[in-house]
C-alpha positions as CSV (number, residue, x, y, z in Angstrom):
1,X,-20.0,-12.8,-11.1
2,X,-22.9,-12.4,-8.7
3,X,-21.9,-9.7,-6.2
4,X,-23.6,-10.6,-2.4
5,X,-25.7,-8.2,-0.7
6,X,-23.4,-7.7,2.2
7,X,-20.6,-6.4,-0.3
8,X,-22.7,-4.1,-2.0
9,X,-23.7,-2.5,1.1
10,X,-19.8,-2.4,2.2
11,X,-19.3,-1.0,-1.3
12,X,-21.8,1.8,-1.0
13,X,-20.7,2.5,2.7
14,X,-16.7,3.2,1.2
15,X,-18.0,4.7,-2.1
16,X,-16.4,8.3,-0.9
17,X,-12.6,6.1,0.0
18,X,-9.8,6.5,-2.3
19,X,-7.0,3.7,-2.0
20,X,-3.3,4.9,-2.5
21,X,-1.2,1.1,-2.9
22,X,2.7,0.8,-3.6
23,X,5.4,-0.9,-2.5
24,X,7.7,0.5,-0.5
25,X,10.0,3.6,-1.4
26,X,7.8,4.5,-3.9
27,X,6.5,7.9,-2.3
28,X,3.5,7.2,-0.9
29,X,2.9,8.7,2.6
30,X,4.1,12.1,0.7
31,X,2.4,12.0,-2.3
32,X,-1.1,11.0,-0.2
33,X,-0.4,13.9,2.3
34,X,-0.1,16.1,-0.6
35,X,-3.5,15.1,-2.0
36,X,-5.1,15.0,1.3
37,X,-4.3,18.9,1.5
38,X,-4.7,19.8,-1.8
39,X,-8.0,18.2,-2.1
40,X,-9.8,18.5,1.5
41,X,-9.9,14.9,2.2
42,X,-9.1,12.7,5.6
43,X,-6.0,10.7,5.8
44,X,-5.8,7.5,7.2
45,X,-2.1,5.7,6.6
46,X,-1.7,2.3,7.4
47,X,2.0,2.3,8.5
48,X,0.4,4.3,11.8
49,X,-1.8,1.2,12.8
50,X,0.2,-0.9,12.2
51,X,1.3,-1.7,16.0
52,X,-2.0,-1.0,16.7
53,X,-3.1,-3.8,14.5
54,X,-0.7,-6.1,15.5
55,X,-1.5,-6.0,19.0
56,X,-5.3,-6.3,18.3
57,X,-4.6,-9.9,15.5
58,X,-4.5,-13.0,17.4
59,X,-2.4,-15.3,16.2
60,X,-5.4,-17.6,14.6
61,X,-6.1,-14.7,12.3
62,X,-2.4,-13.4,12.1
63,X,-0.1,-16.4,12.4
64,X,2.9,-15.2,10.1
65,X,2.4,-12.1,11.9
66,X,2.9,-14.1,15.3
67,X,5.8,-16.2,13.9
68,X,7.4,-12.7,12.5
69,X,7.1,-11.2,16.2
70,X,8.6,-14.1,17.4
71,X,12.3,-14.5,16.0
72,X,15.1,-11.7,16.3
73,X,16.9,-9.6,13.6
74,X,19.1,-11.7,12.3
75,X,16.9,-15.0,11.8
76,X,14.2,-12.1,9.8
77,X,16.6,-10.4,7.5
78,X,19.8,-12.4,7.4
79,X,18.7,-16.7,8.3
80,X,16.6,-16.4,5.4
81,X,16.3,-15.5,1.8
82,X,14.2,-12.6,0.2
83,X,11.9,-14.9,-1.6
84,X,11.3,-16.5,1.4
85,X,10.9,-13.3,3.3
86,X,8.3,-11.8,0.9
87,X,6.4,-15.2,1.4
88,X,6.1,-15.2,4.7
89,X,6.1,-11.1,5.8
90,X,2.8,-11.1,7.5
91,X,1.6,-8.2,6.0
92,X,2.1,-8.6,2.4
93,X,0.1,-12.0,2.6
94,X,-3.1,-9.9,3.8
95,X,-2.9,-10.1,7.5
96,X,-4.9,-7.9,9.6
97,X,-6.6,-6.1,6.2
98,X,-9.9,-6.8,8.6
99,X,-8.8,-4.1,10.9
100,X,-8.0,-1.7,8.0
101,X,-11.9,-2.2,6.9
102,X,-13.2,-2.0,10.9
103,X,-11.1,2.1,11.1
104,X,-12.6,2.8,7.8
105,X,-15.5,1.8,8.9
106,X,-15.6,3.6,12.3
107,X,-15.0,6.5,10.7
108,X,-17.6,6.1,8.2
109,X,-19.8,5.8,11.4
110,X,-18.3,8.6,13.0
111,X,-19.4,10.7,9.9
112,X,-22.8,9.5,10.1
113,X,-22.8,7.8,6.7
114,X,-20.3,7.5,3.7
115,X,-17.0,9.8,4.4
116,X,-17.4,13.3,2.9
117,X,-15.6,14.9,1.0
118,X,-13.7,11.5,1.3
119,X,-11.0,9.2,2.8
120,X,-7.8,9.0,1.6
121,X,-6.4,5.5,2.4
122,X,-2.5,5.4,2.3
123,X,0.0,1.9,2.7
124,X,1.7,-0.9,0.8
125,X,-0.6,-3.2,3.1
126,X,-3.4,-2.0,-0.1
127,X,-3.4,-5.4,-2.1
128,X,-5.0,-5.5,-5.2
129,X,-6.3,-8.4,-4.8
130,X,-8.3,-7.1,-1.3
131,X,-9.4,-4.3,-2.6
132,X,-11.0,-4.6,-5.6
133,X,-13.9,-6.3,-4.2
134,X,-14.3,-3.0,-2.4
135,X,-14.2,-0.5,-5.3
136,X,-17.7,0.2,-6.8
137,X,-15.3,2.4,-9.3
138,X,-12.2,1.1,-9.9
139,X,-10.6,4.5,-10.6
140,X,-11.0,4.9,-7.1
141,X,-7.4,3.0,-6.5
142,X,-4.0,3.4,-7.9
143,X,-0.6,1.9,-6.8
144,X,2.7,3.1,-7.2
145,X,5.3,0.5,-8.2
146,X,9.4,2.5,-7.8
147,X,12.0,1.3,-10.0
148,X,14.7,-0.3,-8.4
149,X,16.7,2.9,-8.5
150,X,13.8,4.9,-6.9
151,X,13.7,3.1,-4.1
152,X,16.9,3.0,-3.4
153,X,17.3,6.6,-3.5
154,X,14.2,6.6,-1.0
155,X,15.6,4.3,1.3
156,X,18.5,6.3,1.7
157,X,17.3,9.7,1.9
158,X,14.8,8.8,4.8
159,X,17.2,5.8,6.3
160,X,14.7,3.6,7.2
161,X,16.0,0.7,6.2
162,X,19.3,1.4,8.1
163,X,17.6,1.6,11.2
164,X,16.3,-2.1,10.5
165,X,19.7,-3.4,9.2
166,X,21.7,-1.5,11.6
167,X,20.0,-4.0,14.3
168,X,21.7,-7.0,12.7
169,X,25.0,-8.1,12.8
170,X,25.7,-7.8,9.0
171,X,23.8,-4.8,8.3
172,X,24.9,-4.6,4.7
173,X,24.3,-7.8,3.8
174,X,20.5,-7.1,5.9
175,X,20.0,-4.6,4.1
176,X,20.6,-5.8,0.2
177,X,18.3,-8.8,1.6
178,X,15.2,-6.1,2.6
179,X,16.0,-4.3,-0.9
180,X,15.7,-7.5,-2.8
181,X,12.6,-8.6,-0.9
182,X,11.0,-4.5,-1.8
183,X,12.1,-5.7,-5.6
184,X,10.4,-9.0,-5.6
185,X,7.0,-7.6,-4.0
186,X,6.7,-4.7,-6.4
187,X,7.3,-7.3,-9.1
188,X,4.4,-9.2,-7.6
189,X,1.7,-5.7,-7.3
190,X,2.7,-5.3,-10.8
191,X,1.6,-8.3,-11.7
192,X,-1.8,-8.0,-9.3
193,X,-2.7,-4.7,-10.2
194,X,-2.7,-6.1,-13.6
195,X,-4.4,-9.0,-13.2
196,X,-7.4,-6.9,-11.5
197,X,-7.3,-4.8,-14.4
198,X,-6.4,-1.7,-12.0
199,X,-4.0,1.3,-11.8
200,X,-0.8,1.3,-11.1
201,X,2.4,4.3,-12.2
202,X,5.7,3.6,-12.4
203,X,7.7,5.7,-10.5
204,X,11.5,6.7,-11.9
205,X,13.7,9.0,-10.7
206,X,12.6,11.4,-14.0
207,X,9.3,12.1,-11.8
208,X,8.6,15.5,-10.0
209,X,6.7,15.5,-7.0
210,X,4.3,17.9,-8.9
211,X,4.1,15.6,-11.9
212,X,3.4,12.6,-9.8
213,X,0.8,14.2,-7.7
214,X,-0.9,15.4,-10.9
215,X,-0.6,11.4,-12.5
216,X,-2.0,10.0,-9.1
217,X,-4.8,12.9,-8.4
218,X,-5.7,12.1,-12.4
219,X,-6.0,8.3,-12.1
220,X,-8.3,8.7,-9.1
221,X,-10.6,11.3,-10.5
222,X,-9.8,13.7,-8.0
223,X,-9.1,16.0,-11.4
224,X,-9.7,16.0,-14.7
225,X,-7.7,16.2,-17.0
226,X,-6.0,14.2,-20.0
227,X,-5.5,10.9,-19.6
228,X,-2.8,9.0,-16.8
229,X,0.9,8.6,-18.9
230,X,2.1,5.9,-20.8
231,X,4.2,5.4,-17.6
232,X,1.2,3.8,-16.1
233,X,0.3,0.7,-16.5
234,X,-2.8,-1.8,-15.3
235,X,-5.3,-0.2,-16.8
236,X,-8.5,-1.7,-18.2
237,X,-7.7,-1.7,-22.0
């Protein structure tokens, strides 16, 4: 497939980005700070915009995003079912992914070319689909997709989700729902990542923090070394 000028050029201007995807609970924000340390680069996480982003989408660009800000706790995570909540969550349908591209791309300016010694881009709002346009290297991006029991464990070390259910009136029942809909939408990067014939690691509880910040800095060719596990998955074959 012919690739246009004008992504080229966007290509070449992110050349020096790395792309950290997941879904939820899967360690993201603590592996990428790791590697933004370890390795000297910037950090830009997308959970920090994401007020920021919201208030700058109008509703023609963003309306599940609109029609999300409109209804209260209970009609988000109790009036409707998970499925139906992953279908209709603003962000993991792509909305506002624009603004992602116009930070990176001030900050490209603000550096006076392509980011050096490179961006580290952090957030579950990272769809496959989106950014593999963007990647003149594919290794460039890898997502992590948490087993069930992971994520869990995540959740309820950091309590996150409790402060989200806790705002319901059946915060249990709020809360299995969110889980669920977490389950469902790593099910679906799975199957993204694969079908862009990208990177993604499962993440089990088995994992070390050092092993899986050695598996993610390996897959994105931040250093060399033998080849990602057989844990990972996506790959081009």
């Amino acid at each position: 497939m012919e690739v246009g000028v004008e992504l080229m050029a966007l290509r070449d201007r992110l050349r020096d980005v790395f792309w950290l995807g997941g879904s939820s609970g899967a360690g993201k924000s603590t592996t990428a700070a790791a590697l933004a340390e370890r390795y000297g680069l910037q950090l830009y996480a997308t959970d920090d915009v994401m007020a920021d982003h919201a208030r700058r989408c109008p509703e023609a660009q963003c309306p599940q995003l609109h029609a999300f800000a409109a209804m209260g706790m209970d009609e988000r995570w109790l009036h409707r079912s998970p499925q139906v909540m992953l279908e209709t969550f603003h962000w993991y349908r792509g909305e506002g992914f624009h603004l992602i591209l116009e930070d990176l791309m001030a900050v490209v300016e603000a550096g006076g070319g392509p980011a050096r010694p490179g961006v580290l881009v952090e957030g579950f709002r990272l769809l496959p689909g989106l950014v593999r346009p963007l990647l003149a290297d594919p290794s460039r991006a890898v997502w992590l997709l948490p087993t069930p029991e992971f994520r869990r464990a995540a959740f309820e070390s950091r309590g996150g989700s409790w402060q989200i259910a806790g705002r319901t009136s059946d915060p249990q029942r709020a809360l299995s729902n969110l889980l669920e809909r977490d389950g469902l939408f790593t099910d679906e990067l799975r199957e993204r990542v694969r079908a862009e014939r990208l990177h993604a690691v499962e993440v089990d509880t088995s994992w070390t923090r050092e092993q899986l910040l050695r598996e993610v800095a390996v897959g994105l060719g931040l250093e060399r070394g033998v080849p990602p596990s057989v844990r990972a998955s996506g790959g081009a074959a």
